[in-house]
C-alpha positions in Angstrom: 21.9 -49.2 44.7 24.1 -49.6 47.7 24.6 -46.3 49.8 28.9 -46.0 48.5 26.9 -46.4 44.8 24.8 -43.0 45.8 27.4 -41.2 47.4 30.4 -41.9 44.5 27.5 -41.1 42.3 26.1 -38.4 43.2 30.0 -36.4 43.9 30.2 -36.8 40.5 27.2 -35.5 39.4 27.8 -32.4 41.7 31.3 -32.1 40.2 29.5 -32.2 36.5 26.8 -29.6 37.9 29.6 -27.3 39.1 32.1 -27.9 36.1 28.9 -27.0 33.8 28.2 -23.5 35.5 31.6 -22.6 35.6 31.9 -23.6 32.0 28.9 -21.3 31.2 30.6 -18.4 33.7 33.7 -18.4 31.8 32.8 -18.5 27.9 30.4 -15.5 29.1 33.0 -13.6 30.5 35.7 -14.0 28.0 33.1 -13.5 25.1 31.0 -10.6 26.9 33.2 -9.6 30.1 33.8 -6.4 29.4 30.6 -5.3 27.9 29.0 -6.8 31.8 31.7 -4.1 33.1 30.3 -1.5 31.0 26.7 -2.3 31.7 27.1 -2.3 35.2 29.2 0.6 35.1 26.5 2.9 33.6 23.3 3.4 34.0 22.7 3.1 37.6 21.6 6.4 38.2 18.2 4.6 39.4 17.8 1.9 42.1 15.4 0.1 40.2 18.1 0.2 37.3 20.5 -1.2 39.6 18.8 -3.8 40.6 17.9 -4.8 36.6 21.6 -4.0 36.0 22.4 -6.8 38.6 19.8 -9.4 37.9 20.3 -9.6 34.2 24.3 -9.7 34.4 23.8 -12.4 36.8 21.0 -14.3 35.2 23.9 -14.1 31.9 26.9 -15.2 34.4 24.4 -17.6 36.1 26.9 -16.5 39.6 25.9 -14.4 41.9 29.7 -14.4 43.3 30.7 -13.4 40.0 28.8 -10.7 39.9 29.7 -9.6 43.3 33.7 -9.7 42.8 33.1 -7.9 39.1 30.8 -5.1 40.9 34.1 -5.0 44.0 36.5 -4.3 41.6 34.3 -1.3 40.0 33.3 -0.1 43.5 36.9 0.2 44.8 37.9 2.2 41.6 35.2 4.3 42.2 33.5 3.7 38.7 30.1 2.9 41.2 28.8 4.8 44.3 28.4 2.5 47.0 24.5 2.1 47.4 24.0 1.8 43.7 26.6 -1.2 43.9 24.9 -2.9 47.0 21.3 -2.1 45.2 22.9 -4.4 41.8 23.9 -7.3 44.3 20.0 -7.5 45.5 19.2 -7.5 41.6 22.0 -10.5 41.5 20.5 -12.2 44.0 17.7 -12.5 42.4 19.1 -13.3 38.8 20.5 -16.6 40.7 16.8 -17.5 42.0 15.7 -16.9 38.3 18.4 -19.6 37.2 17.2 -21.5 39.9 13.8 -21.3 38.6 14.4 -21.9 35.1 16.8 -24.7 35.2 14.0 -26.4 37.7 12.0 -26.9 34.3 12.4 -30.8 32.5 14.4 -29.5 29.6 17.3 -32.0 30.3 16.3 -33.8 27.0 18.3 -30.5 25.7 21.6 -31.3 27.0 22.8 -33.2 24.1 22.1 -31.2 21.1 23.4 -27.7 23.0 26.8 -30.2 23.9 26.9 -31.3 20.2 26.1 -27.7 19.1 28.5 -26.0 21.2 31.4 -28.7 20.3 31.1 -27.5 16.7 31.1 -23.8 17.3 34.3 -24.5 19.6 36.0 -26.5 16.7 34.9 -24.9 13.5 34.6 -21.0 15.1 37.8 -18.7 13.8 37.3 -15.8 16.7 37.7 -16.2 20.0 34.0 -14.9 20.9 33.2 -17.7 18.7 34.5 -20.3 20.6 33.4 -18.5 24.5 29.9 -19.3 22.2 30.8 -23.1 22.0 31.6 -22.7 25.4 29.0 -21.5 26.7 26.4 -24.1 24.7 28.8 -27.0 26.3 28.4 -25.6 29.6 24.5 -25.3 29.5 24.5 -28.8 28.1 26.6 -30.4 30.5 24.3 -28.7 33.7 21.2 -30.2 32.3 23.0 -33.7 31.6 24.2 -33.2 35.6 21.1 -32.6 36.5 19.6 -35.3 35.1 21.7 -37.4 36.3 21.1 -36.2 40.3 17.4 -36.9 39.2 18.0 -40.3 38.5 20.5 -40.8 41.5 18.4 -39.4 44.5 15.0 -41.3 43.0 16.0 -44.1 44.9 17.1 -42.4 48.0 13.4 -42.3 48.9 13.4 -46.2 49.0 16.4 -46.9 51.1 15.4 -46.6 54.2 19.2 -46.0 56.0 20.3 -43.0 53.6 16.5 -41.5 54.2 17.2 -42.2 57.6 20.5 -40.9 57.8 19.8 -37.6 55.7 17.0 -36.5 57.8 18.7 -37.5 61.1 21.9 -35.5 59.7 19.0 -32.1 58.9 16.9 -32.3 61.8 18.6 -29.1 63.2 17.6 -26.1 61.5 20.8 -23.6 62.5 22.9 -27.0 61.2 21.1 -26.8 57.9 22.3 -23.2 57.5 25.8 -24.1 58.5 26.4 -27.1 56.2 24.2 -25.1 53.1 26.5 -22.4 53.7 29.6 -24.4 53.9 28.8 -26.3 51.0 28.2 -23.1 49.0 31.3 -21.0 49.9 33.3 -24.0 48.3 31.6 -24.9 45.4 31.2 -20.8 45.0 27.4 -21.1 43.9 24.2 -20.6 45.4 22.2 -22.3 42.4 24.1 -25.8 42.5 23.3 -26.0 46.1 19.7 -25.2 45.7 19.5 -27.5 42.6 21.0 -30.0 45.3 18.5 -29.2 48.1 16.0 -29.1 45.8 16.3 -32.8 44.3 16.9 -34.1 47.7 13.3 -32.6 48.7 11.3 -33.7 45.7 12.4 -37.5 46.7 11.5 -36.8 50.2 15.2 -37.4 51.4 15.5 -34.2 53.2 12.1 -32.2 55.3 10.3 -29.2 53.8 12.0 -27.0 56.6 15.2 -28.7 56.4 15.3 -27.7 52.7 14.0 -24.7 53.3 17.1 -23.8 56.0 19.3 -24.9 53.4 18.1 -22.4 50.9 18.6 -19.5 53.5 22.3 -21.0 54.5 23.3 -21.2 50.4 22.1 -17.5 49.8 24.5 -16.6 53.2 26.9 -18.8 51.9 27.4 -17.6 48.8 28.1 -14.4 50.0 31.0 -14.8 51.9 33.4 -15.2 49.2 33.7 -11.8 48.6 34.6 -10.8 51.8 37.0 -13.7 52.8 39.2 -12.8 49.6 38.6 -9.0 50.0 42.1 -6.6 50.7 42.1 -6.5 54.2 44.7 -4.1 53.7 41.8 -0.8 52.7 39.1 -1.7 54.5 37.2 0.2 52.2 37.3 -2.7 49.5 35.4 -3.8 52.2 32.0 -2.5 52.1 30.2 -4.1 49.5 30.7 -7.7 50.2 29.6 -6.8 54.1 27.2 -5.0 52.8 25.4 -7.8 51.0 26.4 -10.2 53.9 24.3 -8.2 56.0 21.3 -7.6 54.1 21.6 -11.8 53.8 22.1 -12.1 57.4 19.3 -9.9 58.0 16.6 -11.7 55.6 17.8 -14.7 57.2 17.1 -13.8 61.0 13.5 -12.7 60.2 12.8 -15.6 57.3 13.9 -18.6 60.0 10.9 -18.4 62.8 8.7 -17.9 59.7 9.7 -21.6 58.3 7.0 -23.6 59.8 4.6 -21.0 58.2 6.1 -21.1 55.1 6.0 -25.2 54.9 2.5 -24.6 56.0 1.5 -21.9 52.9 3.3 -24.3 50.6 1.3 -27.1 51.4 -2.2 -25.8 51.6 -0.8 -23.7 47.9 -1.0 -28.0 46.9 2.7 -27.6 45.9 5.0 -29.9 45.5 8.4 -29.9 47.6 10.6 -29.1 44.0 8.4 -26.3 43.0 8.1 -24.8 47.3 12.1 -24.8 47.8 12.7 -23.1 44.2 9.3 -20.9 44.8 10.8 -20.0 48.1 14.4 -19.3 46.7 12.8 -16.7 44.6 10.6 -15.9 46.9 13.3 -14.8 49.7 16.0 -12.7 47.3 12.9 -10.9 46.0 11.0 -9.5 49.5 15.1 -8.7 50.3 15.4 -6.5 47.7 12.4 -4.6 48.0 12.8 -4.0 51.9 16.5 -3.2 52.1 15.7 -1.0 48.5 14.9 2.7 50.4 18.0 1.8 53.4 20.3 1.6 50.9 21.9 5.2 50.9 22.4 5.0 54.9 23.9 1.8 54.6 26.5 2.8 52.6 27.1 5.7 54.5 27.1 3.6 57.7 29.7 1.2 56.2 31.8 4.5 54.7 32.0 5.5 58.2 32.7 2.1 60.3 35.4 0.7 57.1 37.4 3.8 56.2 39.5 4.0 53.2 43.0 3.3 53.9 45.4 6.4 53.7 45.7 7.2 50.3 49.4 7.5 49.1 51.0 11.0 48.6 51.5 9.9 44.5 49.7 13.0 42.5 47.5 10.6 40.2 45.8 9.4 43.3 42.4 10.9 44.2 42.1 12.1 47.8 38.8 14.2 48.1 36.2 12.6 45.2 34.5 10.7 48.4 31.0 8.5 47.2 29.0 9.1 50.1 28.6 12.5 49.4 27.2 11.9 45.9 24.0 12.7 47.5 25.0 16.6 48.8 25.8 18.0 45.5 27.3 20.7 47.0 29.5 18.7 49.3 30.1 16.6 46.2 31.2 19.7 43.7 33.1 21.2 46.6 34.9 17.8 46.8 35.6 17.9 42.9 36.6 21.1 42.9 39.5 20.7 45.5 40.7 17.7 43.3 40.6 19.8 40.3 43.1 22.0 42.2 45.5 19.4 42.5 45.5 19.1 38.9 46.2 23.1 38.8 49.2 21.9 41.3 50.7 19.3 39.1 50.6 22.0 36.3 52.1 24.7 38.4 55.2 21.7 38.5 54.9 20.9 35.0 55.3 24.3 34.1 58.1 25.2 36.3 60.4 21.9 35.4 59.7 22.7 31.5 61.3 26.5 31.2 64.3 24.9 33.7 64.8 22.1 30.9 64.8 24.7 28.1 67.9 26.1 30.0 69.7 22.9 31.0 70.2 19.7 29.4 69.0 17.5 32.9 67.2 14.7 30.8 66.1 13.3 34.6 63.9 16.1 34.2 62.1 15.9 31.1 61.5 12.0 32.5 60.2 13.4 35.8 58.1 15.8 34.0 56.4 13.7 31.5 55.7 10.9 33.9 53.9 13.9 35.8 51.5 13.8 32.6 50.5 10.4 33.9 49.4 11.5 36.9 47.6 14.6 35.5 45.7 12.1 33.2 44.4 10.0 35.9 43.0 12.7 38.0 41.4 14.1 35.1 39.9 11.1 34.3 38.6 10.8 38.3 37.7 14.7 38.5 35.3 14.2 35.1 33.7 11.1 36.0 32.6 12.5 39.6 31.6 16.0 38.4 29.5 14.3 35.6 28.2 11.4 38.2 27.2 14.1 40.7 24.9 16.3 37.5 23.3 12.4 36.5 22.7 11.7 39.9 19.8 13.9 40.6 18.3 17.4 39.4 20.7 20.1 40.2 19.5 24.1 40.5 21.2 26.4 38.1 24.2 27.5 40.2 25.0 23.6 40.8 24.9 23.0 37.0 27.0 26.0 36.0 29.7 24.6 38.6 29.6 21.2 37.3 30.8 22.9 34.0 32.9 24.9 34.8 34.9 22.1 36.6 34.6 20.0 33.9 36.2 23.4 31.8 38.8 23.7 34.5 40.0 20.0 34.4 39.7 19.5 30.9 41.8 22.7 30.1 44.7 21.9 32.7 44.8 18.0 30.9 45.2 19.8 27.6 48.4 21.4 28.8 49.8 18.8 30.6 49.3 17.3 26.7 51.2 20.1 25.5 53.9 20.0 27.7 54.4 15.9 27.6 54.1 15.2 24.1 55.4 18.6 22.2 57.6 20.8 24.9 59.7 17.9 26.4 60.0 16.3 22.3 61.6 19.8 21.9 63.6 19.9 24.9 65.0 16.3 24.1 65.9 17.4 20.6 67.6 20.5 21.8 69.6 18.1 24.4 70.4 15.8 21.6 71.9 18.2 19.4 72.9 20.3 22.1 72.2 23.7 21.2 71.9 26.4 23.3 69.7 29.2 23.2 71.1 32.8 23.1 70.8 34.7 25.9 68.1 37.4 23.5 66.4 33.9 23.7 66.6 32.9 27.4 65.1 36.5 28.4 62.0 35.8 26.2 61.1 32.4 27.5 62.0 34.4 31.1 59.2 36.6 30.5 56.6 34.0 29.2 57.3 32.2 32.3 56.5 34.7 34.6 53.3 35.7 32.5 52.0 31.6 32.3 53.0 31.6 36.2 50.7 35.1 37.5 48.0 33.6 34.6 47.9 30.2 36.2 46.9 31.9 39.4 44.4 34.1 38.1 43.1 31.1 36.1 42.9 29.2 40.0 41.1 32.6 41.4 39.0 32.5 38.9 38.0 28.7 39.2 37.9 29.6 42.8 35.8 32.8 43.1 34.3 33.2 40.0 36.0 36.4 39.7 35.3 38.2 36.8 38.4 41.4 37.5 40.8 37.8 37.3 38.8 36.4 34.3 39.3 39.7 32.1 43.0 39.8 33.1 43.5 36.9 31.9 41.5 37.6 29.0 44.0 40.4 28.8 46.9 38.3 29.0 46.3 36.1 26.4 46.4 39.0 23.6 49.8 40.3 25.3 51.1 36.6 24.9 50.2 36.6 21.4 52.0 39.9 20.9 55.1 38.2 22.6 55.1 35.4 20.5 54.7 37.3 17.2 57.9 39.6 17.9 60.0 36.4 19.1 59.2 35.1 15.9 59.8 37.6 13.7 63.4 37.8 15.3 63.7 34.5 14.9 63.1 34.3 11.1 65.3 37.2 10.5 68.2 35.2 12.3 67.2 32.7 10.2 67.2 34.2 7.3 71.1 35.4 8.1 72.1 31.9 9.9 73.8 28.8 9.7 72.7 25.3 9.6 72.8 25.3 13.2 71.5 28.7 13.7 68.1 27.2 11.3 67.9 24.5 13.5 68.4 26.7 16.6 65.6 28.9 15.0 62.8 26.2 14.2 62.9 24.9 17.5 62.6 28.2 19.6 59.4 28.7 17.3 58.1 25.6 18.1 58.8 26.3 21.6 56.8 29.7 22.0 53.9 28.2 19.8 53.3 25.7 22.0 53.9 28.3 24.9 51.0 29.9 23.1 48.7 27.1 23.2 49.2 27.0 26.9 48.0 30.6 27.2 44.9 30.1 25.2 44.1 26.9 27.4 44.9 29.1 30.4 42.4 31.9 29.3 39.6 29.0 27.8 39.4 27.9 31.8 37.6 31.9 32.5 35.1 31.7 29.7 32.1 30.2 31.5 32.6 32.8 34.3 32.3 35.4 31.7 29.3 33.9 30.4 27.8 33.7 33.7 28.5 37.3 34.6 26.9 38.4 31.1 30.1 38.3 29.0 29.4 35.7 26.7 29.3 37.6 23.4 32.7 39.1 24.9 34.7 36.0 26.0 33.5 34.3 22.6 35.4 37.2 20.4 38.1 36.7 22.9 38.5 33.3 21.9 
């Protein structure tokens, strides 16, 4: 076979490798995608759990690089805590040296039934998750046709002297192995082809033990600079992960190099052969990682919170500002910094609130727009505030004070989200309708709503005292609010059936809509007073706050 034969030969066969991963990769993440999201997103309240979280998701997408951009994406929108996300990329690290290992095994005789099975289940499946199944059974098969096919092709590498020659001339430089491992990885985006590669190439004898052995290191570096080349150089903070795992890489790499000749040296004296020492060593290398970079994971990832800051966040009120990851591990720092998000949410409510009794006065339908996008907003730092207070009480063992503050932020938040509801979908229906058939309340009307307003406006404070200070004077006047609202809205009622009763068509309409109005004006009292009730019960009101309810 001439040397252009091997060459043409064996580009092919590395395309076919590549095309068969990435087949695998994709029918896994359209048929399971988001249920890798969810995994990865829960349950890493333990390294260890991390790191199993990270190996088995890879060992599924059979990509380390995969794993790395899905575990980004979740970092950046603060779904994982930093060192919990760099502790799942030293799990995927080792998930690829897994698929290393177990594609390493003669089971290429495989390839054509999984191709044949997985063209049927493509052709004759009616759900998509059927067909990412075919997919997936196409891509296996095609991998184990590539790579017996690169068998075949490097076999007779070994007996021509000028490609042996020129291979080992070409890898007699150990930092040059690194470099052209890692090159070659960062474009084909995968660790395992090139170790596959590196791998056949060592069992035929066309590359040195050490020389395969440098490669191995340079594909584990090189497969981790994808992440960071494509990150957002615009927030640095995107950042951190992808360096992160560059480093601990880099870092494995520095201390595993001098120890190569004593490696090749193990290896041989072990009787094994140089397949089975390159993929034992692949293994071997993510695995001793992992368990020394396991306890310097938390100051890492306050080391790279520090050095790559997040970028200024934008003034929008749906934006988190305070919920910061690297104090997950102060629980008091972290429930301070939930709290002071959970007053932002108070803030956006104070708005809503104002911008709703000025709609039930005017007909500005920019308003009710403004104000019902603001429910947006609200929703989305809910959302952030719950997550963070509940991640800080799964994080570790909190004392009893820490506990009762986790719920009564959780109380606070949930309670102000409830009233943005009210206000979005019921208030500003009511103030459209009233726009559209323009009617106008009377002024007996007007002075009503007046005096609500200043009542939900002094309760709104108490109810942020009380969140505050856990003060229990503000918790019982609010209490003691709540029953003089309900007195309010049961006169304003009965007023408004009598005029019922004597009206018009218009004066009906005019009616129902001011009683849907106070109800709902109602509903954000009682939501109001709900946030005080775990002060009360902490104070030794419980039996008290649960009649006021």
């Amino acid at each position: 076979m001439s040397a252009t034969h091997v060459l043409v030969s064996l580009f092919g066969e590395i395309a076919l490798l590549l095309w068969g991963v990435q087949t695998v990769r994709q029918g896994v993440l359209g048929s399971f995608g988001s249920d890798l999201r969810e995994r990865l997103a829960r349950g890493l309240n333990h390294p260890l759990q991390a790191i199993a979280a990270g190996l088995g998701v890879t060992a599924v997408l059979q990509s380390s690089t995969a794993t790395a951009f899905m575990v980004t994406s979740l970092a950046a929108d603060g779904v994982i805590a930093l060192a919990p996300a760099l502790a799942v990329m030293l799990g995927a690290n080792i998930g690829t040296a897994l698929v290393v290992q177990l594609l390493s095994f003669d089971v290429s005789w495989l390839f054509a039934l999984l191709i044949g099975a997985g063209f049927v289940t493509t052709r004759r499946s009616r759900s998509a998750r059927g067909r990412d199944i075919g997919r997936i059974l196409v891509g296996i098969g095609l991998t184990l046709l590539s790579l017996r096919l690169l068998d075949q092709t490097v076999q007779p590498i070994s007996a021509e002297p000028v490609m042996r020659d020129l291979l080992l001339a070409i890898t007699a430089d150990p930092l040059l192995n690194i470099m052209l491992a890692a090159l070659f990885t960062w474009l084909a985006h995968s660790s395992i082809v090139t170790t596959l590669l590196v791998s056949a190439l060592a069992g035929v004898g066309a590359i040195s033990m050490p020389a395969a052995l440098a490669m191995v290191l340079g594909a584990n570096l090189g497969s981790a600079l994808n992440p960071i080349l494509q990150g957002d150089r615009s927030n640095l903070a995107t950042l951190r992960l992808p360096l992160g795992n560059v480093m601990t890489r880099l870092v494995g790499l520095v201390v595993a190099m001098p120890l190569i000749p004593l490696t090749v040296g193990l290896a041989n004296d072990a009787g094994l052969s140089a397949t089975t020492a390159v993929v034992a060593y692949h293994l071997a290398f993510n695995t001793i990682v992992a368990l020394a970079f396991l306890p310097l994971l938390p100051r890492m990832a306050a080391w790279l919170t520090r050095r790559l800051p997040a970028a200024e966040q934008p003034t929008e009120a749906g934006c988190p500002r305070y919920l910061d990851e690297s104090s997950m591990h102060s629980p008091a720092v972290a429930l301070a910094n939930a709290s002071r998000e959970a007053l932002r949410m108070a803030d956006v409510v104070d708005t809503m609130l104002r911008g709703t009794f000025e709609v039930l006065r005017t007909d500005d339908r920019d308003k009710v727009n403004m104000i019902t996008a603001m429910d947006d907003q609200l929703d989305r730092l809910h959302a952030a505030v719950t997550y963070y207070a509940s991640a800080v009480g799964a994080a570790q063992e909190l004392d009893q004070v820490d506990t009762r503050r986790v719920s009564e932020i959780l109380v606070f938040a949930v309670n102000l989200e409830h009233i943005g509801d009210v206000i979005e979908k019921s208030l500003m229906a009511l103030a459209s309708k009233r726009i559209d058939l323009r009617i106008k309340f009377p002024a007996a009307v007007l002075s009503e709503i007046d005096e609500i307003q200043q009542l939900l406006t002094r309760d709104l404070q108490l109810a942020i005292t009380t969140f505050i200070s856990a003060d229990e004077r503000s918790a019982r006047d609010l209490i003691h609010d709540k029953d003089r609202m309900r007195a309010l809205e049961r006169s304003a009622a009965a007023r408004q059936f009598d005029l019922i009763r004597k009206g018009d068509r218009l004066s009906v309409q005019a009616g129902a809509l001011v009683l849907d109005v106070f109800r709902d004006l109602k509903r954000i009292e009682s939501h109001l007073a709900a946030t005080t009730y775990a002060v009360l019960e902490a104070v030794g009101g419980l039996q008290e706050s649960r009649l006021m309810k």
